[in-house]
C-alpha positions in Angstrom: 2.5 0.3 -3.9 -0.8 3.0 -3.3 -1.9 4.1 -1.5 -5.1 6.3 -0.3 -7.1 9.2 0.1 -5.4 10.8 3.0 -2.6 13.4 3.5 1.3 12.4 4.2 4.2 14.3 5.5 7.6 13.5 4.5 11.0 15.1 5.3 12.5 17.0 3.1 16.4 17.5 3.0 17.9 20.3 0.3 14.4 20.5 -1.5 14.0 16.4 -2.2 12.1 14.2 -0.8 13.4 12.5 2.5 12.1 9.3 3.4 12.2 8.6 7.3 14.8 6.3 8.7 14.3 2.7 10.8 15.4 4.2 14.1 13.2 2.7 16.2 12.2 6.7 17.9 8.6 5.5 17.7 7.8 2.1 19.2 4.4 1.4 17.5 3.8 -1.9 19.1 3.1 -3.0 22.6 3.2 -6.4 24.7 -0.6 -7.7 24.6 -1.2 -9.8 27.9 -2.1 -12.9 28.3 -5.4 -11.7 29.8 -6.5 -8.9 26.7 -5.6 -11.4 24.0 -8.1 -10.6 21.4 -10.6 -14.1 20.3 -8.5 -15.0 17.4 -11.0 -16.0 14.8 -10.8 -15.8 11.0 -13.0 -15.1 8.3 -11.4 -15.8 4.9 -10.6 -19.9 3.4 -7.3 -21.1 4.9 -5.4 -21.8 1.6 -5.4 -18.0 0.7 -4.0 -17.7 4.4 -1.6 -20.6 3.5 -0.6 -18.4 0.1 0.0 -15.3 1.7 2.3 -16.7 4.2 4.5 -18.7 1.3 4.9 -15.2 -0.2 6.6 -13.9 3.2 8.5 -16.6 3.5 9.7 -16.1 0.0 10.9 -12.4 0.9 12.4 -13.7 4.2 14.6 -16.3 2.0 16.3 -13.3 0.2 17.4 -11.6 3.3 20.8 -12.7 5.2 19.1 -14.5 8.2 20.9 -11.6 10.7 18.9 -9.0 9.2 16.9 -7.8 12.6 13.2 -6.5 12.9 11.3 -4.8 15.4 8.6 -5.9 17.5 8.2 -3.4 20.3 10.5 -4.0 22.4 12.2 -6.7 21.2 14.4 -8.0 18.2 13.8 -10.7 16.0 15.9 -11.8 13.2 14.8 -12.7 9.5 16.1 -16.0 10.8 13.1 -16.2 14.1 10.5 -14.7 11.2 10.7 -17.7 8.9 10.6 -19.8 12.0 7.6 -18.0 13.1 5.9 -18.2 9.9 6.7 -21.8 9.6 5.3 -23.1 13.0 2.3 -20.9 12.3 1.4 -22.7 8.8 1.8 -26.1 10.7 -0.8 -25.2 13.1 -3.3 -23.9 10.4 -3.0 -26.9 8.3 -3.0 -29.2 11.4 -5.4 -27.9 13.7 -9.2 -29.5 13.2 -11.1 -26.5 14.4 -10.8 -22.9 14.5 -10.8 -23.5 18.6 -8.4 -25.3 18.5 -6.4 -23.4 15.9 -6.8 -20.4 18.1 -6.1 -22.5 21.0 -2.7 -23.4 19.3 -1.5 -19.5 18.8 -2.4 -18.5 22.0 0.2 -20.5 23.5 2.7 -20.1 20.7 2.7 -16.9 19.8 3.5 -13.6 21.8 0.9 -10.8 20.1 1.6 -6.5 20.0 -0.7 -4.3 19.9 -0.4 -1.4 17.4 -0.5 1.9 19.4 -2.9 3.8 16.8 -3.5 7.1 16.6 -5.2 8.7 19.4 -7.6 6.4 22.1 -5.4 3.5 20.2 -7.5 2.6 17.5 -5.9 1.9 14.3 -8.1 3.5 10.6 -8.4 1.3 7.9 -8.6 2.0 4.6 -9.0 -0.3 1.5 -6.9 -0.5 -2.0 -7.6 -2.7 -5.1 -6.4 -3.5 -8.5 -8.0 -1.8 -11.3 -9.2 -3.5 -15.0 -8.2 -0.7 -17.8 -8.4 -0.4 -21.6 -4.9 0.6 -23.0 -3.3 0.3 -25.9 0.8 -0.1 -26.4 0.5 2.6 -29.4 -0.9 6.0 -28.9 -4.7 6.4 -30.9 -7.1 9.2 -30.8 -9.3 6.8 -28.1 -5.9 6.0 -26.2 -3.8 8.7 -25.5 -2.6 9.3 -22.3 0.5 7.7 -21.2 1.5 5.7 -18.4 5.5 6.0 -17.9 8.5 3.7 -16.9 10.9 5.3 -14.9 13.1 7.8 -16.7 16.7 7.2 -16.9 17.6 11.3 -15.3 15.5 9.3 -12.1 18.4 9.4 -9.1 17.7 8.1 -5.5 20.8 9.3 -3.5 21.4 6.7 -0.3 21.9 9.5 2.4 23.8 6.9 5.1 26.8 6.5 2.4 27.9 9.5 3.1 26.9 10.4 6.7 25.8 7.6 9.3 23.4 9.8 10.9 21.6 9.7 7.7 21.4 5.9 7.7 18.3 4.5 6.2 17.3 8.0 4.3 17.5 8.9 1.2 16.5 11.2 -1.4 14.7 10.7 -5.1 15.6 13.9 -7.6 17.5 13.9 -11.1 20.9 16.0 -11.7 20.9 19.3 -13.3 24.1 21.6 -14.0 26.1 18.9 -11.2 23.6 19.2 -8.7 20.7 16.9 -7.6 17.3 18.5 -7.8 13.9 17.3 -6.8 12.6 15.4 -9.5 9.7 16.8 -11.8 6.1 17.5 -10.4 3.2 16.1 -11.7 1.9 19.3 -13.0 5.7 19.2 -14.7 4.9 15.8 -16.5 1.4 15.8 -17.0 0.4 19.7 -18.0 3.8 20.6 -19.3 4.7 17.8 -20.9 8.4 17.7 -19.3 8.1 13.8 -20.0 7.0 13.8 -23.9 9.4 12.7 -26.5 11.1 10.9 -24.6 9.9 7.0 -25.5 9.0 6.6 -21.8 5.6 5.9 -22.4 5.1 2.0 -21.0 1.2 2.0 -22.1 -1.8 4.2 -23.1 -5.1 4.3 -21.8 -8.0 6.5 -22.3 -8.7 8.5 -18.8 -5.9 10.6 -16.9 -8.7 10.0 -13.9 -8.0 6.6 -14.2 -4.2 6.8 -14.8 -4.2 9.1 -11.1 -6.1 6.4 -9.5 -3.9 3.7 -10.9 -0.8 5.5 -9.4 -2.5 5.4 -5.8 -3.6 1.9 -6.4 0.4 1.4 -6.9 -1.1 -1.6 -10.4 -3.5 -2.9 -12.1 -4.3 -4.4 -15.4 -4.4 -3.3 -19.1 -7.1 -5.0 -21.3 -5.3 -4.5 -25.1 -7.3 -4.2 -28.1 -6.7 -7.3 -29.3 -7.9 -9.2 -26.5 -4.9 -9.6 -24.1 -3.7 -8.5 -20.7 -1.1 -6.5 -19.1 0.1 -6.4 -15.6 1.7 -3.4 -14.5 3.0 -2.7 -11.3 4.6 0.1 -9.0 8.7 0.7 -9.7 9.5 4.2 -8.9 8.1 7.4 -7.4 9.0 10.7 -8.0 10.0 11.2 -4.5 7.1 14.3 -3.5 4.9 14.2 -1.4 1.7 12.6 -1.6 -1.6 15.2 -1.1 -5.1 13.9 -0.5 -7.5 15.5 -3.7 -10.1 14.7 -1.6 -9.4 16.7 0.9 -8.6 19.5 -1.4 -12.3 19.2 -2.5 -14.1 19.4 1.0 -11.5 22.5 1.6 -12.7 23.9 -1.2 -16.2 23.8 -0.8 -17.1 21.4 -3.5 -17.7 18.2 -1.6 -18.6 16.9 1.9 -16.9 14.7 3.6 -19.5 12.5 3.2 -19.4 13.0 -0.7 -15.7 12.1 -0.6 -15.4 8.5 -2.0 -13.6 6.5 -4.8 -16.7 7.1 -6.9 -17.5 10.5 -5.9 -14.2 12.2 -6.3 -14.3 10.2 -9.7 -17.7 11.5 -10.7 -16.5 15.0 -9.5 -13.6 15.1 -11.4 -15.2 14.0 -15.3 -17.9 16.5 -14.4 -15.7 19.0 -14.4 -12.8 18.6 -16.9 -12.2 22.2 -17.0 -10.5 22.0 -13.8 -9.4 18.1 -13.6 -5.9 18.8 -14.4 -5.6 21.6 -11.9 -7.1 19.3 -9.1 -4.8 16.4 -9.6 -1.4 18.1 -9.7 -2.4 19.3 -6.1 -0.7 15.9 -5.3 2.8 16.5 -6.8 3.7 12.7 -6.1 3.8 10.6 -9.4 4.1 7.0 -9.8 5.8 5.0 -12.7 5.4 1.5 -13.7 6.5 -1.8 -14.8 5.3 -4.8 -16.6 5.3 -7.7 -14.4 4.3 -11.3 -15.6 2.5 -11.7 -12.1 1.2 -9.4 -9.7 0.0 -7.6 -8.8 3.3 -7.0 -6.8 3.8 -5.1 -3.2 6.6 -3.3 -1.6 8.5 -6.5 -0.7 8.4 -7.6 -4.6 6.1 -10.3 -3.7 2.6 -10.7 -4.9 0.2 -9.4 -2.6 -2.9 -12.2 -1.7 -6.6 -10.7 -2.0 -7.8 -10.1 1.4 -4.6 -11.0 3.1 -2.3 -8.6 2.1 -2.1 -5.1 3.8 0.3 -2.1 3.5 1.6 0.1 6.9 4.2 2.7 7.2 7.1 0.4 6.6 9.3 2.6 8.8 7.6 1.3 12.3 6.3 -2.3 11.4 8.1 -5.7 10.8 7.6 -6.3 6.7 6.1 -9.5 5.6 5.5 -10.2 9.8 2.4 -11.9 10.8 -0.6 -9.8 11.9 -4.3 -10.0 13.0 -6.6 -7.5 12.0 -10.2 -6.5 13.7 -12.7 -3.9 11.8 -15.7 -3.6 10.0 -16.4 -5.2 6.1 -19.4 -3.6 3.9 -22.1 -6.6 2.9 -22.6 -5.9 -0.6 -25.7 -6.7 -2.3 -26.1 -8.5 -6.2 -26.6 -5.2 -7.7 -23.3 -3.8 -6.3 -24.8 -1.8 -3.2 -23.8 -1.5 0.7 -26.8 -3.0 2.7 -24.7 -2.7 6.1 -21.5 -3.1 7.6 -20.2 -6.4 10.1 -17.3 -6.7 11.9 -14.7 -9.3 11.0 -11.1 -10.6 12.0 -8.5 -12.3 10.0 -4.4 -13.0 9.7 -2.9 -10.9 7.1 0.5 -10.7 5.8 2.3 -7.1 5.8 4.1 -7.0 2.7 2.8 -3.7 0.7 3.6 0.4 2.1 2.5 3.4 0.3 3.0 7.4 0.3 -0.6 8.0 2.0 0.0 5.2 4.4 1.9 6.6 7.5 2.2 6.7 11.3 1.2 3.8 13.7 -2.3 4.0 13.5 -3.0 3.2 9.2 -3.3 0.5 7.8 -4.4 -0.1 3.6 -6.1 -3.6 3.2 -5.6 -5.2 -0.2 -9.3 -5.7 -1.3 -8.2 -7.8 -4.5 -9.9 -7.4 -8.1 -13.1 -7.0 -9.5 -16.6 -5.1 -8.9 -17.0 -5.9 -5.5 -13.2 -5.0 -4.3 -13.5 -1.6 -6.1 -16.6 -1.3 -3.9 -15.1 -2.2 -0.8 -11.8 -0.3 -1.4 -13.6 3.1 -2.4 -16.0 3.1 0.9 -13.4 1.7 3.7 -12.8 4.3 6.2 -13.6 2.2 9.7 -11.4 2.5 13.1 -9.9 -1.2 14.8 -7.4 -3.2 15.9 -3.9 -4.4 14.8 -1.4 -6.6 16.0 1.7 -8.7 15.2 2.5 -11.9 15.6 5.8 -13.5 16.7 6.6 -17.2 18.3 7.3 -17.0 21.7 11.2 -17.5 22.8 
């Protein structure tokens, strides 16, 4: 799934996208002492904590129990998460107090710190899921496309043929015999590479909204008639992802402080003459899926609202327990920011995305709705991760 405003480097190996191995070169996490253990404090209901967890525990059934995860510097097996996760959801529904619940961890659980970027802190960012007007038939009011994934679409699993490629791979189509990067977006959505093909999954009315739906990584399609689609992340095109806001403060045509969900949005229809140009700055394209519930994350789990966040799946544990520490907007009845508070929480890591790299990002699943679209588009705030595992 999504992810956010921000810029992304990926490898690339004979012109296609390379996606970075598990090699454990970077160890993201760090030991917390028993001495700097953060007050561990939550601010969200327990049943969507309770949720979130059964949805990681439904990813760590499909695994072989062997399957080994890092934490630092140590290895757990898929067999050691469940466990973890398990012992964890009989403290929350056991424990009478949030003292005592905290109490309980503490002397469970052995917490790592992520290492951040630099001075350790970790930025957070927000993603949500989008409510659009579509249509299954092309109209004059409905007439840009959303597409599955083509059938030329090849992803080429680098360690089958060389183990020092293990865990890479790239995403391109075959031309003449050889395997090429796959098409831009300025290929499929100015030239049309893509047309005439029956790809298209849905319509809807705003390519603005369609680019903002593929960094979302879903959403959902209100149909004329009444109805409702879920559609969800299945494929990329395998380029890498490029921040349009940041093409617009290079350019001289926003501020940073401009640079927001809604402003690059409002920047973007005022100025149709050169929305096209703008967007294929980011060559990465996303197609899509109909899914009966979602909206669905990288583990092909439903992600829970508030409880769900993405991270650069090549350093942390996925679907591993974590705690997070940062700042929330307060958001008035009429939809504004009056101020920002701090607040902690456990969340589940069970989501990635393109924008979403290095040890110290982290994209918090904000959930659906007026208020989540608000929260999504204006988080930008430095804290604190960690993971969780049970002590051996």
């Amino acid at each position: 799934m999504r992810k956010t405003l921000c810029c992304l480097f990926i490898f690339f190996l004979a012109g296609c996208a390379l996606i970075a191995p598990e090699r454990g070169e970077i160890t993201p996490l760090v030991p917390v002492s028993r001495w700097a253990l953060p007050p561990l404090f939550d601010d969200l209901d327990r049943a969507s904590l309770e949720l979130a967890i059964s949805r990681s525990l439904e990813y760590y059934d499909r695994l072989p129990e062997t399957r080994e995860f890092r934490f630092g510097d140590r290895m757990c097996t898929a067999g050691e998460l469940k466990e973890s996760l398990r012992d964890f959801l009989e403290i929350v529904r056991t424990s009478d107090s949030n003292k005592q619940m905290a109490e309980r961890i503490r002397g469970t659980f052995d917490l790592y710190r992520s290492i951040g970027r630099d001075g350790g802190k970790v930025l957070f960012t927000g993603y949500y899921e989008p409510i659009l007007a579509g249509s299954f038939e092309r109209t004059e009011e409905y007439r840009y496309p959303i597409y599955r994934t083509p059938d030329d679409h090849v992803v080429v699993n680098l360690g089958g043929f060389k183990e020092k490629y293990k865990g890479e791979r790239v995403i391109g189509r075959v031309e003449e015999g050889q395997v090429v990067p796959y098409y831009t977006r300025e290929d499929i959505d100015i030239k049309g590479c893509l047309e005439g093909r029956g790809l298209e999954l849905l319509w809807l009315s705003d390519p603005v909204d369609i680019f903002f739906l593929q960094i979302q990584g879903s959403g959902v399609v209100s149909l004329p008639g009444g109805g409702l689609v879920q559609v969800s992340y299945e494929q990329t095109n395998g380029h890498p992802y490029s921040s349009v806001g940041r093409l617009l403060v290079d350019q001289g045509k926003m501020s940073m402080e401009e640079v927001s969900l809604k402003g690059i949005k409002r920047y973007l229809r005022q100025n149709p003459d050169e929305m096209f140009d703008i967007l294929s700055c980011n060559e990465s394209y996303v197609f899509f899926r109909i899914v009966e519930k979602g909206p669905k994350g990288s583990l092909d789990v439903t992600v829970t609202p508030g409880r769900s966040i993405a991270t650069d799946s090549n350093l942390f544990p996925k679907g591993a327990l974590a705690f997070i520490r940062v700042k929330k907007p307060v958001i008035d009845e009429e939809g504004a920011i009056v101020s920002w508070e701090p607040f902690s929480r456990f969340v589940l890591n069970q989501d990635t995305g393109g924008a979403i790299k290095g040890p110290g990002r982290v994209d918090l699943f904000c959930g659906r709705g007026r208020d989540a679209e608000i929260m999504a588009g204006h988080l930008k705030e430095e804290g604190d991760l960690y993971f969780l595992v049970k002590k051996r």
